[in-house]
N, CA and C of each residue as an Amber inpcrd file, in Angstrom:
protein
   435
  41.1940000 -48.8170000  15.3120000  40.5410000 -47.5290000  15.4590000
  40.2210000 -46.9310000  14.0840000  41.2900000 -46.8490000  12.6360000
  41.1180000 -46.5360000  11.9760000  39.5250000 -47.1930000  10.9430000
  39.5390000 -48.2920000  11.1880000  38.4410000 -49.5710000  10.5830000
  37.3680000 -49.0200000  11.1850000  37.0400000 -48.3640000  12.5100000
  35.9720000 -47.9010000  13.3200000  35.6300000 -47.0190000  12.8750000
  36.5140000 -45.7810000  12.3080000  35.7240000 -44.4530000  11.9580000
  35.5400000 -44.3260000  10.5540000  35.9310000 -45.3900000   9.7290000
  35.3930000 -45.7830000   8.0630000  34.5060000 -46.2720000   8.5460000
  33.6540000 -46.5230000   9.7950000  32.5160000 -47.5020000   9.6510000
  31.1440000 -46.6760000  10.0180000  30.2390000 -46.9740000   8.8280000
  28.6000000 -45.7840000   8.7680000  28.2850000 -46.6330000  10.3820000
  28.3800000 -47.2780000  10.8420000  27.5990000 -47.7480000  12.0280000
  28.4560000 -47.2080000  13.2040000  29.2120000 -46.7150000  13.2590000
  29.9590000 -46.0710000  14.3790000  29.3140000 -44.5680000  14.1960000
  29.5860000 -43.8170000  12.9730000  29.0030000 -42.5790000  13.2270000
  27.5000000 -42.7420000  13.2050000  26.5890000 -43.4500000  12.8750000
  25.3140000 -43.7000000  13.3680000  25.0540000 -43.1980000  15.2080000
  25.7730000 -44.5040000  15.5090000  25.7980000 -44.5840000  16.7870000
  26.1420000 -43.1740000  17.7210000  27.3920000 -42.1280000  17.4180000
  27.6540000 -41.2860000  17.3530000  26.3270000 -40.1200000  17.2840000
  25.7890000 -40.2450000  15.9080000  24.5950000 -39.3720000  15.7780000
  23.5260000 -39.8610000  16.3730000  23.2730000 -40.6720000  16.7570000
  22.4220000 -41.3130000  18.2120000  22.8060000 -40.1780000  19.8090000
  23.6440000 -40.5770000  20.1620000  24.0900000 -40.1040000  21.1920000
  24.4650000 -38.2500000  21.2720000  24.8810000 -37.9170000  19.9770000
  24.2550000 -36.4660000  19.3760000  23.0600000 -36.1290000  19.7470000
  21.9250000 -36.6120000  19.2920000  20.9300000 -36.3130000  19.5150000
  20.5130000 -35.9780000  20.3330000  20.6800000 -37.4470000  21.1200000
  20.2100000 -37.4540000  23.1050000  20.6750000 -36.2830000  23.2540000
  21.7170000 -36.0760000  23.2090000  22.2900000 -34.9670000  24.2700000
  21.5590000 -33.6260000  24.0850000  21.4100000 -33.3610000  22.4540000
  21.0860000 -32.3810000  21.8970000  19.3350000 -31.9300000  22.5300000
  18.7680000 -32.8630000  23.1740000  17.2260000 -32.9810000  23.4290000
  17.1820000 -32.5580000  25.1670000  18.5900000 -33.0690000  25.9260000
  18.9540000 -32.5730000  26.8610000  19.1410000 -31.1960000  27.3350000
  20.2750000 -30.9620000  26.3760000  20.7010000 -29.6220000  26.2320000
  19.7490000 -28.2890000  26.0060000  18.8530000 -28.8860000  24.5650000
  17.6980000 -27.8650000  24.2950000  16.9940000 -27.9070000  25.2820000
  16.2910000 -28.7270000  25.9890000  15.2830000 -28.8710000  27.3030000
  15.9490000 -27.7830000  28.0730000  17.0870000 -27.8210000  28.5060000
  17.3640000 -26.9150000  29.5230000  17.5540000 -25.5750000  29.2270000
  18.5300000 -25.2630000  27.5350000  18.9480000 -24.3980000  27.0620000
  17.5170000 -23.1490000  26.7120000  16.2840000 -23.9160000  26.7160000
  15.1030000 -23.1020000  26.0100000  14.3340000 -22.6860000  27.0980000
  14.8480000 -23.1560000  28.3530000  14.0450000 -22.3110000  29.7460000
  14.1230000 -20.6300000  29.5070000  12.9750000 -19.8860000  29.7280000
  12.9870000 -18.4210000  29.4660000  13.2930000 -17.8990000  28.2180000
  13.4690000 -18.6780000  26.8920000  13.2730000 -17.7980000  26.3220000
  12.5040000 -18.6860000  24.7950000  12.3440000 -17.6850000  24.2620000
  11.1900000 -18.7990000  22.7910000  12.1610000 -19.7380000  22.0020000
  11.2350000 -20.4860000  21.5240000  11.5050000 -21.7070000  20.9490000
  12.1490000 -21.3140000  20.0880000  11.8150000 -20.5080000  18.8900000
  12.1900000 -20.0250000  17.5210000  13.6840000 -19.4530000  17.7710000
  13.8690000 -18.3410000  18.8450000  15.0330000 -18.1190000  19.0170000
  16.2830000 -18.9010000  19.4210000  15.6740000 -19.6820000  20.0630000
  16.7390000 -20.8000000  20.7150000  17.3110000 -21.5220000  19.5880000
  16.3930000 -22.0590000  18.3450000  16.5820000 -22.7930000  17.1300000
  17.3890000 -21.5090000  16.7840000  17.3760000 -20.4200000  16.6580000
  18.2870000 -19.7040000  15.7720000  19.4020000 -19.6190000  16.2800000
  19.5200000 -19.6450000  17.6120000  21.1460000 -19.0640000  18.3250000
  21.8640000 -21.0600000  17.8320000  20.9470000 -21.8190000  17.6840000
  21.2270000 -23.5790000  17.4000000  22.1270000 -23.2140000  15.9470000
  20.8460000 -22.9980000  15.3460000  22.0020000 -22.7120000  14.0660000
  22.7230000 -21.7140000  13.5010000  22.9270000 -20.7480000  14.3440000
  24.1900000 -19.9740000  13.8510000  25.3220000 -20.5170000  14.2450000
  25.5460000 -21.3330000  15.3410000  26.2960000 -22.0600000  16.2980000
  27.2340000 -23.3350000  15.1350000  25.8460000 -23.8530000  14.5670000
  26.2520000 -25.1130000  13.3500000  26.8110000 -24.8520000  12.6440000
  26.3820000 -23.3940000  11.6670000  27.2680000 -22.5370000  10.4510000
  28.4420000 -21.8820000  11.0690000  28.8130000 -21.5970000  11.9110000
  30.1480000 -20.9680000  12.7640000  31.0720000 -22.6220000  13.3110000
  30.6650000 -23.5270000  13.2990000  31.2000000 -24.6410000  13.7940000
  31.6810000 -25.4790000  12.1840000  30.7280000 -25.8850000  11.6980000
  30.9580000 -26.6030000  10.2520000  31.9980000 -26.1780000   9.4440000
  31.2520000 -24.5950000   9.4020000  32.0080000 -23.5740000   8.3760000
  34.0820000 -23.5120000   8.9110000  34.1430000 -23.9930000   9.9080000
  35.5350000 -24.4150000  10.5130000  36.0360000 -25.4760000  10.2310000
  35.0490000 -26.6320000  10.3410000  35.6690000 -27.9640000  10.3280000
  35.5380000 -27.9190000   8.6790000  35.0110000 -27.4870000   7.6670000
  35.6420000 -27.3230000   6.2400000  36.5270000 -26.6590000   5.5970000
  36.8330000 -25.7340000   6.8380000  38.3380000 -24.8390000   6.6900000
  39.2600000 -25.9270000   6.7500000  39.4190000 -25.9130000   8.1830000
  40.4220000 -27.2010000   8.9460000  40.9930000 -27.8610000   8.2080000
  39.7250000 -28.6670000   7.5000000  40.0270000 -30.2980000   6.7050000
  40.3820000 -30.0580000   5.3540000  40.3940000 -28.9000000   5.0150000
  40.2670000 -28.0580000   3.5850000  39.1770000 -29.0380000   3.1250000
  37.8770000 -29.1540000   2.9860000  36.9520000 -29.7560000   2.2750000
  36.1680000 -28.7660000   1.6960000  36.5670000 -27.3880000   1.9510000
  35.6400000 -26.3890000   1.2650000  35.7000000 -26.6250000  -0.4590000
  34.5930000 -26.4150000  -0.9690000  34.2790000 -26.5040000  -2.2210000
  33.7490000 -25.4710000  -2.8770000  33.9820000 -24.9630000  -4.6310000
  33.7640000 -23.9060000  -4.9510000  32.0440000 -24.3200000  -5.2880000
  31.2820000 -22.9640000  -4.7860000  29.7220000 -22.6640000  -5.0970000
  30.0070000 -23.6950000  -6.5790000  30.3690000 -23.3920000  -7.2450000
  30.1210000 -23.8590000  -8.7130000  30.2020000 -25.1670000  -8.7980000
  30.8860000 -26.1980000  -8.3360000  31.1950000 -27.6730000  -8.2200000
  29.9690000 -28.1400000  -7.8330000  29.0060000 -27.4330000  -7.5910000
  27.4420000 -27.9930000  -7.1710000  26.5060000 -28.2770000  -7.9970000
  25.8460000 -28.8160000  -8.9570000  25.2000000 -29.1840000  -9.6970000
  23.8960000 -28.5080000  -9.0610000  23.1420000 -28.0060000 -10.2090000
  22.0900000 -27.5680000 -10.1220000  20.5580000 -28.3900000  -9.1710000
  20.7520000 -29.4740000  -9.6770000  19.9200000 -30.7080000  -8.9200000
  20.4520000 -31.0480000  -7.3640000  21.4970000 -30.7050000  -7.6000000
  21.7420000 -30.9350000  -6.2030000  21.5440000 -29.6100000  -5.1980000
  21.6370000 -29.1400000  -5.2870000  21.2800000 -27.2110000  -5.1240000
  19.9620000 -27.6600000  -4.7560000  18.7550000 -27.7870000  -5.5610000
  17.3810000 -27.8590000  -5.5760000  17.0760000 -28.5680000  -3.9800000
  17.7180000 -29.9670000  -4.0190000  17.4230000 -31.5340000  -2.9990000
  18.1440000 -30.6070000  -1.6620000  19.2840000 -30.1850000  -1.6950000
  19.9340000 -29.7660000  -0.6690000  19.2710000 -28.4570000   0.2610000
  18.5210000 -27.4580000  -1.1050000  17.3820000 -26.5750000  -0.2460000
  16.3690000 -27.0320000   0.4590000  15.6370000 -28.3050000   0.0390000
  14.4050000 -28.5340000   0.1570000  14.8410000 -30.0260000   1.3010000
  16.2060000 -29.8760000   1.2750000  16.4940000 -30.7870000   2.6860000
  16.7880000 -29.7360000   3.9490000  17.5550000 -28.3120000   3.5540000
  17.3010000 -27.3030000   4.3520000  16.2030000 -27.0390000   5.1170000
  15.3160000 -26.8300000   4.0420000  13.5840000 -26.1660000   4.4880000
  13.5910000 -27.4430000   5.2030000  13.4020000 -28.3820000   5.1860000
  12.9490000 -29.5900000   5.6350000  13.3720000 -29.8490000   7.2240000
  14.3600000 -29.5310000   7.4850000  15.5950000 -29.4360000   8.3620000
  15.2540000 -28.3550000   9.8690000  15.2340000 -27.2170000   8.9880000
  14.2580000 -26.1310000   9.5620000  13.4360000 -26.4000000  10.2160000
  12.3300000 -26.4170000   9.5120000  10.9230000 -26.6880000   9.9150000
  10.6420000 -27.8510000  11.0690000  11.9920000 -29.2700000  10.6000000
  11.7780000 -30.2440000  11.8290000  12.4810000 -29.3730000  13.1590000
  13.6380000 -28.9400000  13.2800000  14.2810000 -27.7540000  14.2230000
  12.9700000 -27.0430000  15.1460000  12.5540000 -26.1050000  14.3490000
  11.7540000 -25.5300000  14.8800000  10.7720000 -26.0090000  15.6330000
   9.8890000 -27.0710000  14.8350000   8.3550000 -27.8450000  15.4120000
   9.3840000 -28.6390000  16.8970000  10.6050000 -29.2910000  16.1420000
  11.1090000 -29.7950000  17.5300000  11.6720000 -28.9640000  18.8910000
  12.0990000 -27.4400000  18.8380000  12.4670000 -27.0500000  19.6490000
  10.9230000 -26.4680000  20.6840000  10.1330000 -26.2610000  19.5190000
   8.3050000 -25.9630000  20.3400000   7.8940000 -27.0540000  20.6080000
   7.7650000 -28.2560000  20.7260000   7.6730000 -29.5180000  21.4180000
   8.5450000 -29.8870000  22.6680000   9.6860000 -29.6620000  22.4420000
  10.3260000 -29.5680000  24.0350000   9.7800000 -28.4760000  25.1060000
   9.9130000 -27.3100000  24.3050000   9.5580000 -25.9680000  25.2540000
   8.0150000 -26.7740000  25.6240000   7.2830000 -27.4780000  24.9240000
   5.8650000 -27.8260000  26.0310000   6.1220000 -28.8160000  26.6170000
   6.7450000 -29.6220000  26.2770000   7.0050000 -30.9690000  26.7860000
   7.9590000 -31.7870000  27.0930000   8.0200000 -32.6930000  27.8970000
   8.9380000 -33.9010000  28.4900000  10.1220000 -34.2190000  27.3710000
  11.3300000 -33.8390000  27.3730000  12.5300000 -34.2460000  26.8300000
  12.2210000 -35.7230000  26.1660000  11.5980000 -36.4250000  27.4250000
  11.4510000 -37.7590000  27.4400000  11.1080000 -38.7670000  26.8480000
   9.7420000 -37.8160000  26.5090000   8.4580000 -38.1260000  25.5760000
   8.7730000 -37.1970000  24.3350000   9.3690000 -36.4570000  24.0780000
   9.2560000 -35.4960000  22.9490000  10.4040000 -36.0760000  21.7870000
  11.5710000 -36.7580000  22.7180000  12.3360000 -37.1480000  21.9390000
  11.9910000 -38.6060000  21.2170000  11.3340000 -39.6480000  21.4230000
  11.1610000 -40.4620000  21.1710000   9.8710000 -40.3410000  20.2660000
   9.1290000 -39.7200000  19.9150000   8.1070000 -39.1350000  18.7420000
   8.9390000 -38.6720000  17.5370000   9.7500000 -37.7810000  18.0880000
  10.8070000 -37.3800000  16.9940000  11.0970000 -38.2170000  16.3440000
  11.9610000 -39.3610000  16.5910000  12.4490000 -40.4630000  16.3260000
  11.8830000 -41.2390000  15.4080000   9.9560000 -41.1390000  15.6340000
   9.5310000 -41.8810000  14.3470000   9.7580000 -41.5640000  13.1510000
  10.7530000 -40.1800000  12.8730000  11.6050000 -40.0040000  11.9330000
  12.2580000 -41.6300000  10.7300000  12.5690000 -42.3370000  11.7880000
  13.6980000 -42.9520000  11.5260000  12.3030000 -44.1620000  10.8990000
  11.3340000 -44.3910000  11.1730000   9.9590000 -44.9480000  10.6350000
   9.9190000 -44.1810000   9.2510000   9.1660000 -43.4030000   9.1580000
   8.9760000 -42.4530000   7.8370000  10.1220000 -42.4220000   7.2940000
  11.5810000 -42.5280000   7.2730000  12.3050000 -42.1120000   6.3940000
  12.2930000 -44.2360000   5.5530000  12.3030000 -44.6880000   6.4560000
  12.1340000 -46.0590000   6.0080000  11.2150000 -46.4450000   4.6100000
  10.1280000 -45.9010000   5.3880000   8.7400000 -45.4200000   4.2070000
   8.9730000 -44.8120000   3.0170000   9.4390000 -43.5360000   3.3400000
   9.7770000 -42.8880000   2.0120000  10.9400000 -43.4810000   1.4530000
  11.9770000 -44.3620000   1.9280000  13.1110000 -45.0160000   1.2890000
  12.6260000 -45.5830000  -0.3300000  11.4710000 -46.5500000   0.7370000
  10.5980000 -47.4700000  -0.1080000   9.5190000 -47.1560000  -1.2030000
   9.0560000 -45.8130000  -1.0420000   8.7950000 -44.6200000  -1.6980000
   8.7180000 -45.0110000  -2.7090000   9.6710000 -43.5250000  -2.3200000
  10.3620000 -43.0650000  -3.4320000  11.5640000 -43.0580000  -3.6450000
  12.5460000 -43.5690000  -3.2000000  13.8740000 -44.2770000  -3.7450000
  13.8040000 -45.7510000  -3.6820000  12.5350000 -46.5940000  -4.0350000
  12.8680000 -47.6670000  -4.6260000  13.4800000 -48.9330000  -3.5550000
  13.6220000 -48.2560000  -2.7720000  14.7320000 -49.1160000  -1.3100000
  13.6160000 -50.3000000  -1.0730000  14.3040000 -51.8160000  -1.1630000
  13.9870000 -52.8320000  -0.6900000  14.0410000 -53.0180000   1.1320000
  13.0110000 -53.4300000   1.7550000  12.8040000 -53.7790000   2.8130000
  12.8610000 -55.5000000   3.0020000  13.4960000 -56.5140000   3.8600000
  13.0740000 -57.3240000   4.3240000  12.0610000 -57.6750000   5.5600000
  11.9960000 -58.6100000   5.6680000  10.5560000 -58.8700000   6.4370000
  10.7000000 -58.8860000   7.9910000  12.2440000 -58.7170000   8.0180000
  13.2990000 -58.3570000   9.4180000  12.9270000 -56.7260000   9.6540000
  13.3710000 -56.0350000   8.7100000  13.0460000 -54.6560000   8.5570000
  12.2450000 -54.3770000   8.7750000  11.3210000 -54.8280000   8.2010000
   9.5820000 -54.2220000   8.4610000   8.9810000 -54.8050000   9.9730000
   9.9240000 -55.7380000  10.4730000   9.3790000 -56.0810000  12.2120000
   9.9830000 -55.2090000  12.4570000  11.2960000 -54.4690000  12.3220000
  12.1320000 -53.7580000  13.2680000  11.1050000 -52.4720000  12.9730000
  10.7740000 -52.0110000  11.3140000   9.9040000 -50.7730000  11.8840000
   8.9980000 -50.5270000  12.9000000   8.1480000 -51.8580000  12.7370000
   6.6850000 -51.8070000  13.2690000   6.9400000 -52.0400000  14.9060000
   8.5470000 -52.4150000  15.2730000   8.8740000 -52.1310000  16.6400000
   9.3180000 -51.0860000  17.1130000  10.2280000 -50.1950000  16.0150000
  10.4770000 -48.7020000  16.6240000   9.3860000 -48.2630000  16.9560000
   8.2140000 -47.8860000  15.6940000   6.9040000 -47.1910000  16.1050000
   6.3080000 -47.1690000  17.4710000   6.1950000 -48.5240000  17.3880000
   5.4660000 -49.3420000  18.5820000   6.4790000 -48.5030000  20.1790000
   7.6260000 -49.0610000  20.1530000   8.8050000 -48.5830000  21.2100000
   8.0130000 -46.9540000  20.9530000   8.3330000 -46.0530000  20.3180000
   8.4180000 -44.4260000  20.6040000   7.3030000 -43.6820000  20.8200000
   6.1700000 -44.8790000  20.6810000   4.9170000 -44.7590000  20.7860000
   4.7990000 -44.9090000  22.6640000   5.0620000 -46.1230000  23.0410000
   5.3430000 -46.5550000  24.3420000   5.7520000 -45.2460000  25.5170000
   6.9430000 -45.1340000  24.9280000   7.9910000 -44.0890000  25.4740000
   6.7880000 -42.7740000  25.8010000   6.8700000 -42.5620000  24.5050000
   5.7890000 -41.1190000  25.3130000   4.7270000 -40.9910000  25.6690000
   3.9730000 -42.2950000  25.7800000   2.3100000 -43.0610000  26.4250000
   2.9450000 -42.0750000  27.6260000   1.9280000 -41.0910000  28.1000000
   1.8800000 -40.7010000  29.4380000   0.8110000 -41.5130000  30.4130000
   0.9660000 -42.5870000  30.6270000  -0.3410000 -43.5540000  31.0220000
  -0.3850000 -44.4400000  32.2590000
């Protein structure tokens, strides 16, 4: 058990099944009322939850132990964060859980892309079938056809 939760592919899997649920939950949670708000009552929920589990674990860290560069990447992963939140909680409110979640997902395409970018990240020729099959798959998924 201990070997399982040192392992990035268990909490992957984990943040997989996060998700789902999370696409569930919002689908139902955003009946009657706006998108924008629903994303906000989402993340006050995250900062009241986190802000615990860094109590808990004592992992809290002083503001200052943060490097300036990292400050910068960590806002502009915020904004970034946001903005996907939002566009994603107004995509459910119009549409199919079904189909909405699996568009999302080409996330996991583009971040591949930009790996290769702009961090330099090597792809094999395995990789680049598995992209050009997610696409393909999340493309499928939300074909209303």
């Amino acid at each position: 058990m201990r070997s399982m939760m040192a392992s990035w592919q268990f909490w992957a899997l984990l943040s997989a099944a996060s998700a789902a649920l999370t696409a569930v939950f919002a689908k139902i949670g955003i009946e009657g009322i706006g998108s924008d708000f629903a994303t906000f009552i989402r993340t006050v929920v995250i900062l009241i939850v986190l802000g615990a589990i860094l109590i808990v674990t004592g992992q809290w860290q002083s503001w200052s132990s943060v490097s300036a560069k990292s400050y910068v990447f960590l806002l502009l992963s915020g904004l970034a964060t946001g903005a996907s939140w939002l566009c994603y909680f107004r995509a459910l409110k119009l549409g199919d859980a079904a189909r909405v979640a699996p568009i999302d997902k080409l996330s996991v395409v583009l971040v591949a892309l930009f790996g290769v970018v702009f961090l330099g990240e090597r792809l094999t020729g395995w990789n680049w079938a598995g992209i050009v099959l997610i696409a393909a798959g999340a493309i499928l998924v939300a074909y209303k056809g």
